[in-house]
Each structure stands twice: as C-alpha cells, then as structure tokens.
KOLSEFI-128992 format. One record per residue: x, y, z of N, C-alpha, C in turn. Coordinates in steps of 0.05 Angstrom, whole numbers, plus 32768, in hexadecimal, padded with zeros to 4 digits. Layout:
KOLSEFI-128992
<site><n_east>X</n_east><n_north>Y</n_north><n_up>Z</n_up><ca_east>X</ca_east><ca_north>Y</ca_north><ca_up>Z</ca_up><c_east>X</c_east><c_north>Y</c_north><c_up>Z</c_up></site>
...
This chain:
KOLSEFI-128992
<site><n_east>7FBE</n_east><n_north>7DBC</n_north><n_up>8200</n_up><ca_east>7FCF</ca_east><ca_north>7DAB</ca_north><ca_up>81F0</ca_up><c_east>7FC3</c_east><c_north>7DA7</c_north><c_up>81D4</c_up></site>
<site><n_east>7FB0</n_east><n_north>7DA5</n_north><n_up>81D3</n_up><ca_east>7F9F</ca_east><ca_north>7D98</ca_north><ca_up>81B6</ca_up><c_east>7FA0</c_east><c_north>7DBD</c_north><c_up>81A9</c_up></site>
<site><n_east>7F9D</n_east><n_north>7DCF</n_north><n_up>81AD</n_up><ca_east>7FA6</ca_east><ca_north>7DE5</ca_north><ca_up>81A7</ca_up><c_east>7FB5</c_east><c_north>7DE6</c_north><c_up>819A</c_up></site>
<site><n_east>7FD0</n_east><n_north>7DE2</n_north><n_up>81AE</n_up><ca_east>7FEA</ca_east><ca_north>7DE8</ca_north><ca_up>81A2</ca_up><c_east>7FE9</c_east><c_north>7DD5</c_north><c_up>8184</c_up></site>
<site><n_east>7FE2</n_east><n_north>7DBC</n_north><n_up>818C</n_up><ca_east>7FDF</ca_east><ca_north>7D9E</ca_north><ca_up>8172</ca_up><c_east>7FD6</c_east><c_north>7DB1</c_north><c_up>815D</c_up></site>
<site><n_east>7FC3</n_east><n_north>7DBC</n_north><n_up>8157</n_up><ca_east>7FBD</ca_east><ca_north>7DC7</ca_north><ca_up>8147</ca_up><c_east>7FC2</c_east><c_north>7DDE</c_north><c_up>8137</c_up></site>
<site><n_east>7FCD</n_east><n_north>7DF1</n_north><n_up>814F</n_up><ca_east>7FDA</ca_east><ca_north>7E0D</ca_north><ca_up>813A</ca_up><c_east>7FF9</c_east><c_north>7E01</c_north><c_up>8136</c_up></site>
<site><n_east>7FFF</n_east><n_north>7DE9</n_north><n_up>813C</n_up><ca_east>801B</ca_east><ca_north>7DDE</ca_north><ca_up>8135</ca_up><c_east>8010</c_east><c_north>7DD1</c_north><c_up>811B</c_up></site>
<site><n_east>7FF6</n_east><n_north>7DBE</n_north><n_up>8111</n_up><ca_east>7FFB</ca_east><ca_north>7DB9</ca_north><ca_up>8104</ca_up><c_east>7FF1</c_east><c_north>7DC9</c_north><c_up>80EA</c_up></site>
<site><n_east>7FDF</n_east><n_north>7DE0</n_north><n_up>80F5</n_up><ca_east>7FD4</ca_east><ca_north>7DF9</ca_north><ca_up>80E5</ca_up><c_east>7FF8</c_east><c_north>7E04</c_north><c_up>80CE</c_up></site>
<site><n_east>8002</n_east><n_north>7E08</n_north><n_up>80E3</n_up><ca_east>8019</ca_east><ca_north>7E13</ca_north><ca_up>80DC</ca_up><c_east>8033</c_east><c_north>7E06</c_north><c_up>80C4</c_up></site>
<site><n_east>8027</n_east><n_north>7DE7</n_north><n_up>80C4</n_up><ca_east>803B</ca_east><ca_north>7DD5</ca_north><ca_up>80BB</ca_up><c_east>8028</c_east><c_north>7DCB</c_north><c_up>809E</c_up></site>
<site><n_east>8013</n_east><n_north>7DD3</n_north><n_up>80A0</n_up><ca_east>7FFE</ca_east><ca_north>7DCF</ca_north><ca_up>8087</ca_up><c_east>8013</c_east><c_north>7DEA</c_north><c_up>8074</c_up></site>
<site><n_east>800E</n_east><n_north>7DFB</n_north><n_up>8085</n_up><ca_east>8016</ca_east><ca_north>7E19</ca_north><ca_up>806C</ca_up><c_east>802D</c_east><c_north>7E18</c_north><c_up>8065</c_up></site>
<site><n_east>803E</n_east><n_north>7E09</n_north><n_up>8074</n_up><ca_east>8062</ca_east><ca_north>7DFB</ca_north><ca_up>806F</ca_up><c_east>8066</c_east><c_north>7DF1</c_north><c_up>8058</c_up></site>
<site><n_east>8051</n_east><n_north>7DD7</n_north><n_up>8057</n_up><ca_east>8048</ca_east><ca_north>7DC3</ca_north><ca_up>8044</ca_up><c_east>8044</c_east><c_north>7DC9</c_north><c_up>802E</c_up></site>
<site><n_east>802F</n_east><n_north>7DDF</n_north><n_up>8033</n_up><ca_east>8023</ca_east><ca_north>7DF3</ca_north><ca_up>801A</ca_up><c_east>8030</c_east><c_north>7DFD</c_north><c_up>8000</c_up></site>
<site><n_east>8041</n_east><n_north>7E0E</n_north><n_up>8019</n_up><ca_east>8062</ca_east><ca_north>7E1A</ca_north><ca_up>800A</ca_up><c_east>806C</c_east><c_north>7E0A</c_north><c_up>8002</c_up></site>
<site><n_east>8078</n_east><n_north>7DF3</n_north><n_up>800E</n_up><ca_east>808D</ca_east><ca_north>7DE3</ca_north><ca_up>7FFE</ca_up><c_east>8082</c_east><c_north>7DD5</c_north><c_up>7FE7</c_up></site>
<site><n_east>806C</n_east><n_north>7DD6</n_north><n_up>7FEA</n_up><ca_east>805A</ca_east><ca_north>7DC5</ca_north><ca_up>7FD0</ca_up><c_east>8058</c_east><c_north>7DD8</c_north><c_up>7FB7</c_up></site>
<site><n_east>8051</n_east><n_north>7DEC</n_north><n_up>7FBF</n_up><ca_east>8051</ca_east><ca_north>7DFC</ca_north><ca_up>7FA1</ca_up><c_east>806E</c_east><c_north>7E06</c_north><c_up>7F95</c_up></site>
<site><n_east>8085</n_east><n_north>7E05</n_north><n_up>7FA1</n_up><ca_east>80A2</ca_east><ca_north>7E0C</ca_north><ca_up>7FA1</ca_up><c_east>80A2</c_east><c_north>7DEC</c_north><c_up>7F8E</c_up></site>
<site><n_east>809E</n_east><n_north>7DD2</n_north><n_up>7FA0</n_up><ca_east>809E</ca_east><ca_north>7DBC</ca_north><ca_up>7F87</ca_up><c_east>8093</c_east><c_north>7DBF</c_north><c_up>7F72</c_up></site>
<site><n_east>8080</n_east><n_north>7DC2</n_north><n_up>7F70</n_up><ca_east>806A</ca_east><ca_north>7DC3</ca_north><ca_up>7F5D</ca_up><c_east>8079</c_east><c_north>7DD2</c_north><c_up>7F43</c_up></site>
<site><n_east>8082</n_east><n_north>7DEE</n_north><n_up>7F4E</n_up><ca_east>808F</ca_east><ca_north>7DFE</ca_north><ca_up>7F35</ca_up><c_east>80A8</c_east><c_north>7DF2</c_north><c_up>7F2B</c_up></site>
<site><n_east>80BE</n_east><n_north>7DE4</n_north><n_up>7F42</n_up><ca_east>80D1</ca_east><ca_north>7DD7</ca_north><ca_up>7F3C</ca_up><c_east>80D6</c_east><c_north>7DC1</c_north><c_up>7F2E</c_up></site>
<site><n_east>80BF</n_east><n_north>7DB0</n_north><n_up>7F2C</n_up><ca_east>80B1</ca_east><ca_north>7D96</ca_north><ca_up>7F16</ca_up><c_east>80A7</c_east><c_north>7DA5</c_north><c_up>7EF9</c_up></site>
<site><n_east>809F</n_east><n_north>7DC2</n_north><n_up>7EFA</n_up><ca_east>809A</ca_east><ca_north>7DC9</ca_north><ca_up>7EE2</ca_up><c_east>80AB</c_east><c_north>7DCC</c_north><c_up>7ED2</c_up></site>
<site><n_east>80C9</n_east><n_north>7DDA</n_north><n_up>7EE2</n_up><ca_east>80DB</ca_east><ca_north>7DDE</ca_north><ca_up>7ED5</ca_up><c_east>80EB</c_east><c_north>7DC6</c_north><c_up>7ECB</c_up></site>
<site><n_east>80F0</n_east><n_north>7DBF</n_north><n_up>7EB8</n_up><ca_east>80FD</ca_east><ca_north>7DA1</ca_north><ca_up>7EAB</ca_up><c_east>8111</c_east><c_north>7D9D</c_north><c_up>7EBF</c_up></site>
<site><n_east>8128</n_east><n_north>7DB0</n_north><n_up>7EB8</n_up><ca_east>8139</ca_east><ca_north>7DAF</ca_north><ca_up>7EC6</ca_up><c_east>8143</c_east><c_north>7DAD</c_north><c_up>7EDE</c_up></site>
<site><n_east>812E</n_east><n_north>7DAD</n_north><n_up>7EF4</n_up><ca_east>8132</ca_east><ca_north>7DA8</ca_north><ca_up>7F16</ca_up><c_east>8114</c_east><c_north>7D96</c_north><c_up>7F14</c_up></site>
<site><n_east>810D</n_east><n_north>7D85</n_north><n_up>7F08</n_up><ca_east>80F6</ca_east><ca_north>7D68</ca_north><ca_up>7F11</ca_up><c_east>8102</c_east><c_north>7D5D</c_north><c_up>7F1C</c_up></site>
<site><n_east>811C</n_east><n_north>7D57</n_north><n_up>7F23</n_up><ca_east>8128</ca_east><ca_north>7D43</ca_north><ca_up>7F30</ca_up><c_east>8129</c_east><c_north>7D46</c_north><c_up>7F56</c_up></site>
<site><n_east>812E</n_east><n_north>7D6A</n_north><n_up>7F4C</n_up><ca_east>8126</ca_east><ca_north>7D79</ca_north><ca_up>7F67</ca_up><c_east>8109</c_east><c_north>7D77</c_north><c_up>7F75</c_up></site>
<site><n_east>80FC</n_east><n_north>7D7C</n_north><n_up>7F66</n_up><ca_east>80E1</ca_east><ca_north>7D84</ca_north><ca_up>7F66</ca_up><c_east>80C7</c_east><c_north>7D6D</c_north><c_up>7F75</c_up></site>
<site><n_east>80D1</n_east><n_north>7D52</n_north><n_up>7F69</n_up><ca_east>80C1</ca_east><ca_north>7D37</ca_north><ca_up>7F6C</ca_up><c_east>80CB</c_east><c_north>7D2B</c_north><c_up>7F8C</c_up></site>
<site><n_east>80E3</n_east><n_north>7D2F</n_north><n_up>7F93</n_up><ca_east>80E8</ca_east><ca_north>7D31</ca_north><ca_up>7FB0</ca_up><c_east>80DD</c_east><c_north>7D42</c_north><c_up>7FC3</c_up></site>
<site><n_east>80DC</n_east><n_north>7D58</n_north><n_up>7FC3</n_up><ca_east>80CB</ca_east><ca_north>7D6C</ca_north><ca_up>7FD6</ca_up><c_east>80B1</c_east><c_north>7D6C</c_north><c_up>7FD6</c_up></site>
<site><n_east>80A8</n_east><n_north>7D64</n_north><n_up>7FB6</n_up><ca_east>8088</ca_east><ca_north>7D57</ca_north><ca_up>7FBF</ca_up><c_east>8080</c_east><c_north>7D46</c_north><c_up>7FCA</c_up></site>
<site><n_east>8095</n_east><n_north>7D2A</n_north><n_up>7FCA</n_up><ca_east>808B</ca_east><ca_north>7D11</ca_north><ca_up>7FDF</ca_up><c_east>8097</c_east><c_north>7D2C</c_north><c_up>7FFF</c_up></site>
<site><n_east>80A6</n_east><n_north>7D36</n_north><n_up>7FF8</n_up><ca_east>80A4</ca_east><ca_north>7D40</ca_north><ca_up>801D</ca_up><c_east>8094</c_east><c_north>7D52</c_north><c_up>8023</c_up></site>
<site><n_east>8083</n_east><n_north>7D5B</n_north><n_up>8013</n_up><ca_east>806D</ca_east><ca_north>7D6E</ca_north><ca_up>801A</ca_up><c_east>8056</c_east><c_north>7D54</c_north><c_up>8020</c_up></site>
<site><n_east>804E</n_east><n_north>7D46</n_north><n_up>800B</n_up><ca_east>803C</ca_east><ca_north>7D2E</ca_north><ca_up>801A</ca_up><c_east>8043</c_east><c_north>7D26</c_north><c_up>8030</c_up></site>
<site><n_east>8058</n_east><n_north>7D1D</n_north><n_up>803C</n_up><ca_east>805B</ca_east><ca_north>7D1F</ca_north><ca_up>8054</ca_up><c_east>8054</c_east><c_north>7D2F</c_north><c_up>8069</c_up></site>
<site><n_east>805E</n_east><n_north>7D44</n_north><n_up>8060</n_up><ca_east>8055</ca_east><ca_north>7D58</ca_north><ca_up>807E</ca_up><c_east>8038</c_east><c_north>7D62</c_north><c_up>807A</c_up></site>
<site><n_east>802C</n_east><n_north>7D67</n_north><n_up>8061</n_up><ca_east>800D</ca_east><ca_north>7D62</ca_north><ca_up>806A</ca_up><c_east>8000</c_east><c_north>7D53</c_north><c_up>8077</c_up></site>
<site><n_east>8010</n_east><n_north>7D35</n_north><n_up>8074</n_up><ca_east>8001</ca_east><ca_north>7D20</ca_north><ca_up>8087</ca_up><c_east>8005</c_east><c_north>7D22</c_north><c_up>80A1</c_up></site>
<site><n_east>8020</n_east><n_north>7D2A</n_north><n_up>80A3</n_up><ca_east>8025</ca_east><ca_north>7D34</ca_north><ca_up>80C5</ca_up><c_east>8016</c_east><c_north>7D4E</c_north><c_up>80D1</c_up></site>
<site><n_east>8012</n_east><n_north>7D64</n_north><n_up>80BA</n_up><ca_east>8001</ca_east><ca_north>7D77</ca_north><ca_up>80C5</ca_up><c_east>7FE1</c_east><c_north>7D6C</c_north><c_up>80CB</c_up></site>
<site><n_east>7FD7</n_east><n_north>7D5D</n_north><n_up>80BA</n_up><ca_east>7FBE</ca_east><ca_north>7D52</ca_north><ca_up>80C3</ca_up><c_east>7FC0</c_east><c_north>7D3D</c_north><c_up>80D6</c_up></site>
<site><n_east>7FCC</n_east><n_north>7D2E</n_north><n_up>80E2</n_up><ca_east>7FD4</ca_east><ca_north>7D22</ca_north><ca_up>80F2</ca_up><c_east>7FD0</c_east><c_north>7D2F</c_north><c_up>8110</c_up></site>
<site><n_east>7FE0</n_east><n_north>7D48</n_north><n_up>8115</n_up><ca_east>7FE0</ca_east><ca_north>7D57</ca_north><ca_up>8129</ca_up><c_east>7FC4</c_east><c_north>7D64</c_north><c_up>812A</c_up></site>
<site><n_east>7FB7</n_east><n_north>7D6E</n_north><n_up>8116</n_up><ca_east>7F9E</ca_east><ca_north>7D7A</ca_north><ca_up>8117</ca_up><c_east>7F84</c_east><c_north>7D5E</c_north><c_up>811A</c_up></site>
<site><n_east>7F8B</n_east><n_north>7D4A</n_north><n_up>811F</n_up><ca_east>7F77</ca_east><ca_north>7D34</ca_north><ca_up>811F</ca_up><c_east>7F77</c_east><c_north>7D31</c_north><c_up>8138</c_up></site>
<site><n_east>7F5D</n_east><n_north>7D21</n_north><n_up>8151</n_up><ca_east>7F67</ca_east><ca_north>7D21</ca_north><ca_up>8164</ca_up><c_east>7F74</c_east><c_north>7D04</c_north><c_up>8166</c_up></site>
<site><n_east>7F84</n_east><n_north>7CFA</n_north><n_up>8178</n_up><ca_east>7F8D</ca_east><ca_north>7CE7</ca_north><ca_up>8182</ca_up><c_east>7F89</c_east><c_north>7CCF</c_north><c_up>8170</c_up></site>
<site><n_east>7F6D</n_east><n_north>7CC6</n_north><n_up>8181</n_up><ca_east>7F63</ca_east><ca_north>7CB5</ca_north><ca_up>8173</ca_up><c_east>7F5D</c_east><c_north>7CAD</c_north><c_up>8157</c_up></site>
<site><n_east>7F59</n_east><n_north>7CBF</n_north><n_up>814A</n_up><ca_east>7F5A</ca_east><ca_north>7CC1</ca_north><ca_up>812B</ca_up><c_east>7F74</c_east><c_north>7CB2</c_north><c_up>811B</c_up></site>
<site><n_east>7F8A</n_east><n_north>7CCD</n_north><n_up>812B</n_up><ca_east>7F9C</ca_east><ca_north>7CCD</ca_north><ca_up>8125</ca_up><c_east>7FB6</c_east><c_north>7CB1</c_north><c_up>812E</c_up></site>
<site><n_east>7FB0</n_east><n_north>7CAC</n_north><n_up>813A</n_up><ca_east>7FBD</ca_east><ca_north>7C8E</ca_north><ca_up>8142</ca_up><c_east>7FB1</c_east><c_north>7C81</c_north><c_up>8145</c_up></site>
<site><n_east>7F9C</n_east><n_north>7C65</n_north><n_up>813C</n_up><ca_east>7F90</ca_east><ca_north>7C54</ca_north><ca_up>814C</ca_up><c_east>7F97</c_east><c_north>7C3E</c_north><c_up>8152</c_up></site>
<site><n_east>7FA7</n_east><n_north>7C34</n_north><n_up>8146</n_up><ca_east>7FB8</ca_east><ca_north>7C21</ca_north><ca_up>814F</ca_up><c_east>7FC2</c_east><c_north>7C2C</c_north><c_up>816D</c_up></site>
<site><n_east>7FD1</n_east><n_north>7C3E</n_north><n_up>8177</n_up><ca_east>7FD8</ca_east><ca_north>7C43</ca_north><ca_up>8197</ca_up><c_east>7FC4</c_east><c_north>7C43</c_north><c_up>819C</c_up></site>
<site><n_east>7FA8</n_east><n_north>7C56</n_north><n_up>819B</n_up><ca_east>7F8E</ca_east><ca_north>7C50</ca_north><ca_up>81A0</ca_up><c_east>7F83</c_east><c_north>7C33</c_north><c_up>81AE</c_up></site>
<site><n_east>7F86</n_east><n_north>7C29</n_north><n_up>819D</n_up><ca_east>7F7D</ca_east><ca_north>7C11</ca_north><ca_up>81A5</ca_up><c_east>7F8F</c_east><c_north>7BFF</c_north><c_up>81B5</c_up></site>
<site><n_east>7FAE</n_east><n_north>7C01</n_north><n_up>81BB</n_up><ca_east>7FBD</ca_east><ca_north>7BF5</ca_north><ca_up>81CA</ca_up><c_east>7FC0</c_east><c_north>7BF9</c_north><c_up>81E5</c_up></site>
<site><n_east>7FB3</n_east><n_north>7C1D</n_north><n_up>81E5</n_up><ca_east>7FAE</ca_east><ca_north>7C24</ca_north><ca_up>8201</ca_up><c_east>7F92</c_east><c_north>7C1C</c_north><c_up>820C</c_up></site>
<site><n_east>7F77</n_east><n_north>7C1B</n_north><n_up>81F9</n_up><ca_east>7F5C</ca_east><ca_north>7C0E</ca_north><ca_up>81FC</ca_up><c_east>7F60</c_east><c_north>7BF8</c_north><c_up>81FF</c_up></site>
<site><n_east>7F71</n_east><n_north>7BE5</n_north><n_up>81FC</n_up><ca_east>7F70</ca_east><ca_north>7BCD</ca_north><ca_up>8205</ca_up><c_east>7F7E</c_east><c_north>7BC5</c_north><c_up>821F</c_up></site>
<site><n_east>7F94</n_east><n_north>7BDB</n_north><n_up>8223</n_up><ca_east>7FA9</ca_east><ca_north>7BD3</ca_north><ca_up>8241</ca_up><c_east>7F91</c_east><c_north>7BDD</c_north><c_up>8255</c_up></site>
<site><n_east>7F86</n_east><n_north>7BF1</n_north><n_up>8251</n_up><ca_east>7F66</ca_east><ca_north>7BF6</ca_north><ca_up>8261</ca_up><c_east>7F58</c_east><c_north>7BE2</c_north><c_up>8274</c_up></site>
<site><n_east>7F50</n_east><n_north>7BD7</n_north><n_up>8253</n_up><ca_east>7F36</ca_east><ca_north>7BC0</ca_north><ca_up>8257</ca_up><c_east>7F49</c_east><c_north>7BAB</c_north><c_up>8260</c_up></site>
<site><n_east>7F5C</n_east><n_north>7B9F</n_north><n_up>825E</n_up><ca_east>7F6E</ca_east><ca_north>7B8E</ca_north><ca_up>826C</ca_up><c_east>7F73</c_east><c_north>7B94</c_north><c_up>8285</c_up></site>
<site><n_east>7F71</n_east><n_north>7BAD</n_north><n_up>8291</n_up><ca_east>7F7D</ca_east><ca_north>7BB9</ca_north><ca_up>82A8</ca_up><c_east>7F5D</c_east><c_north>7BAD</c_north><c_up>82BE</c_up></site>
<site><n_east>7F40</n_east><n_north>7BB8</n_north><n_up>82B4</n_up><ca_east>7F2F</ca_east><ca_north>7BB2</ca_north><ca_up>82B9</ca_up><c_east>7F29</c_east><c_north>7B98</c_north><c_up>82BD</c_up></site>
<site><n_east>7F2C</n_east><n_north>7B84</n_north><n_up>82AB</n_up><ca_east>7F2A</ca_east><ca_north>7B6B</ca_north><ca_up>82AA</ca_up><c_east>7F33</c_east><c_north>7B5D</c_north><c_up>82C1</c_up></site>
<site><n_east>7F57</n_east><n_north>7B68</n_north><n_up>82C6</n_up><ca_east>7F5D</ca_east><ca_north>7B56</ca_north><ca_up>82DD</ca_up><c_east>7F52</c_east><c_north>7B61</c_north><c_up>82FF</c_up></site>
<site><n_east>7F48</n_east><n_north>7B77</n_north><n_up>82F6</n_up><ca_east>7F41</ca_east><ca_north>7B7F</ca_north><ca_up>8317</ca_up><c_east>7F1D</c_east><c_north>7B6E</c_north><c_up>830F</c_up></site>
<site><n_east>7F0B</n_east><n_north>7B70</n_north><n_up>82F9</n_up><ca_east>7EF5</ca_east><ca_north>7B5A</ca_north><ca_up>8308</ca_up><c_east>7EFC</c_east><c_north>7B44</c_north><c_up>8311</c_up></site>
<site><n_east>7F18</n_east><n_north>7B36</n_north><n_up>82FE</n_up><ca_east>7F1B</ca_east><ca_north>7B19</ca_north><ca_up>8309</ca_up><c_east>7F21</c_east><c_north>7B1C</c_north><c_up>8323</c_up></site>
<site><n_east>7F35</n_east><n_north>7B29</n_north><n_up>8330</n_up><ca_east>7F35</ca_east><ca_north>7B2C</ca_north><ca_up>8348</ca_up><c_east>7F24</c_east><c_north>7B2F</c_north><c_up>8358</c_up></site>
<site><n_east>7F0E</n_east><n_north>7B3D</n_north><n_up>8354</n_up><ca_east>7EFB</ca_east><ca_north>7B41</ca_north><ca_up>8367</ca_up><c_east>7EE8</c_east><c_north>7B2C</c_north><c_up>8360</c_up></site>
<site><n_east>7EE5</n_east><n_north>7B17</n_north><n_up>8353</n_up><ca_east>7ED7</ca_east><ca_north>7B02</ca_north><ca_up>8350</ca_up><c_east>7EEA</c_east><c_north>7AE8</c_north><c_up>835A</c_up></site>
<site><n_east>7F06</n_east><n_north>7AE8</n_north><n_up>835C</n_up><ca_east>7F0C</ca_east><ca_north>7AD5</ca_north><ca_up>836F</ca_up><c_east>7F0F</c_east><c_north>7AD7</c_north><c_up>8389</c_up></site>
<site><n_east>7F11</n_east><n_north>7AF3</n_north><n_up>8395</n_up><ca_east>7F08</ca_east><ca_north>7AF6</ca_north><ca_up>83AF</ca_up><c_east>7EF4</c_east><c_north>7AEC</c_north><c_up>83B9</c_up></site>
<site><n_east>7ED9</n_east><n_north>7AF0</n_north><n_up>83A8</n_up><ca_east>7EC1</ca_east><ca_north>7AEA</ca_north><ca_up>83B4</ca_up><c_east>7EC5</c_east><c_north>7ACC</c_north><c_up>83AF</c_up></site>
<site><n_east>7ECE</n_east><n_north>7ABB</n_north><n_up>839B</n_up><ca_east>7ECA</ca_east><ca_north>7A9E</ca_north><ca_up>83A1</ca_up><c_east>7ED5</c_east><c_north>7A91</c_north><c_up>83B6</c_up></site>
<site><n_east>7EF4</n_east><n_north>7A9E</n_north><n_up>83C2</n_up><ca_east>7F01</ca_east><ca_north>7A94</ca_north><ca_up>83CF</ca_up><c_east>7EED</c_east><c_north>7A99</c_north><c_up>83F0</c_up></site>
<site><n_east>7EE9</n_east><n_north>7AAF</n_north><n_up>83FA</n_up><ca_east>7ECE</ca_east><ca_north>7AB2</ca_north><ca_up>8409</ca_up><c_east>7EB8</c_east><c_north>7A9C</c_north><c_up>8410</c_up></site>
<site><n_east>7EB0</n_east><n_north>7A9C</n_north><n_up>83F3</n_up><ca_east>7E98</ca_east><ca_north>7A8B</ca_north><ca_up>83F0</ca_up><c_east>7EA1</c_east><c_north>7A60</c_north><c_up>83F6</c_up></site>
<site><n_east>7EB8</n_east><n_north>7A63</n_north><n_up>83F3</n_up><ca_east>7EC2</ca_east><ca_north>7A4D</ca_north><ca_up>83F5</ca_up><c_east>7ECA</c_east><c_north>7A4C</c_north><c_up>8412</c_up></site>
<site><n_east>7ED8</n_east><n_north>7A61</n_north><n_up>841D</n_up><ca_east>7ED7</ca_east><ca_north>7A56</ca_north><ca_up>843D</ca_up><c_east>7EC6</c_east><c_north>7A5A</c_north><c_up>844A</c_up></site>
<site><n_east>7EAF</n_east><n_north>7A6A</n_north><n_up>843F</n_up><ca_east>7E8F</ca_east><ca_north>7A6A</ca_north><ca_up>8457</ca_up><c_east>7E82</c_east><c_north>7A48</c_north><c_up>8453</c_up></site>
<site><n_east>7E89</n_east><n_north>7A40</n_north><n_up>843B</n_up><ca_east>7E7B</ca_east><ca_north>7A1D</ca_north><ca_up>842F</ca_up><c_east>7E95</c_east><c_north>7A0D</c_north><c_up>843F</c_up></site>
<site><n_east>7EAA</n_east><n_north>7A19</n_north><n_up>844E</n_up><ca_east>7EC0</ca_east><ca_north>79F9</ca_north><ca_up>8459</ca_up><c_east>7EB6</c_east><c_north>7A04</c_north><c_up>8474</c_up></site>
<site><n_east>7EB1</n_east><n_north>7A1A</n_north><n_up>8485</n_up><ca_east>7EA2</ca_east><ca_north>7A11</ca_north><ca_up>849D</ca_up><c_east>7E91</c_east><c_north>7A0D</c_north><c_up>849E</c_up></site>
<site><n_east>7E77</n_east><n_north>7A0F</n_north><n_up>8484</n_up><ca_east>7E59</ca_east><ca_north>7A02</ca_north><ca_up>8485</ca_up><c_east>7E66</c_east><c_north>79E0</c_north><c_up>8490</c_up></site>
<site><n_east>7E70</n_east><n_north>79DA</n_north><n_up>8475</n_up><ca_east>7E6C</ca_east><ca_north>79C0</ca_north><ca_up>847D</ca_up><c_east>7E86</c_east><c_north>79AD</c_north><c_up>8493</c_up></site>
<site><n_east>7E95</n_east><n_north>79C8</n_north><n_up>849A</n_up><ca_east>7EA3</ca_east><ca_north>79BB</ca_north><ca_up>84B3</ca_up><c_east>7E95</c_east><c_north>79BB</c_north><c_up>84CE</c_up></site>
C-alpha cells in the first residue's frame, strides 16, 4: 500500500510539474495572466497532495494521528481501571468475611 502511496504520488508531482510550467508560460503571456494565476494556485495544490501521499501517515495527518493515539490510550486506560476495580472489589469481600 505505501508503494502504491508513493508511485501515486510520484506520478502526481510530474502532473503538478506540467501544469506548473504550462502556468508559468501562461502568466508570461499578458494576455492569458488571468488564466495562468489560477492553475498555479492548482498546481500548489496538488504538489501538496503529491507530498502528502509520499509522507508517511503520520507526518502527513497528525491531527488523525493523534485522535487515533488517544482512542488507544483511552481504550487502555479503561481496561487498567477495570482490572483495578476488580481487585478492590475482591479485596473488599475477603475484609467483610475477615471481619464477619
């Protein structure tokens, strides 16, 4: 999968590439700047998406990163509490027939 991520976003860099220098000449010419200054904000775009895909995961999103690192450690959390009120509840009926 991280493969594919990459010659997908290998492939969308050289997209980028193209459409960037097609702007680039189209901004030279006076007469299509109007053309020209739009396809370069969408070439910034898909460079960011091509590096995006070529980043791993983490890099590349950390905000979800971190929403899934935290459902984790949440997930963890409630199974110690659990296994720490088992043992109190235990510990509490071996102390009601001590002292029954």
């Amino acid at each position: 999968m991280r493969l594919l991520r990459g010659v997908g976003g290998a492939g969308l860099w050289i997209v980028a590439s193209l459409l960037g220098l097609v702007g680039v000449i189209l901004c030279v010419t006076v007469i299509l700047l109007p053309v020209g200054i739009p396809l370069l904000k969408t070439t910034g775009r898909l460079f960011r998406h091509a590096v995006q895909l070529m980043l791993p995961r983490a890099l590349a999103h950390p905000v979800n990163e971190l929403g899934r690192a935290a459902k984790k450690q949440d997930r963890q959390m409630t199974h110690a509490m659990d296994d720490t009120t088992k043992r109190a509840r235990k510990t509490a009926q071996k102390m009601r027939k001590r002292i029954a």
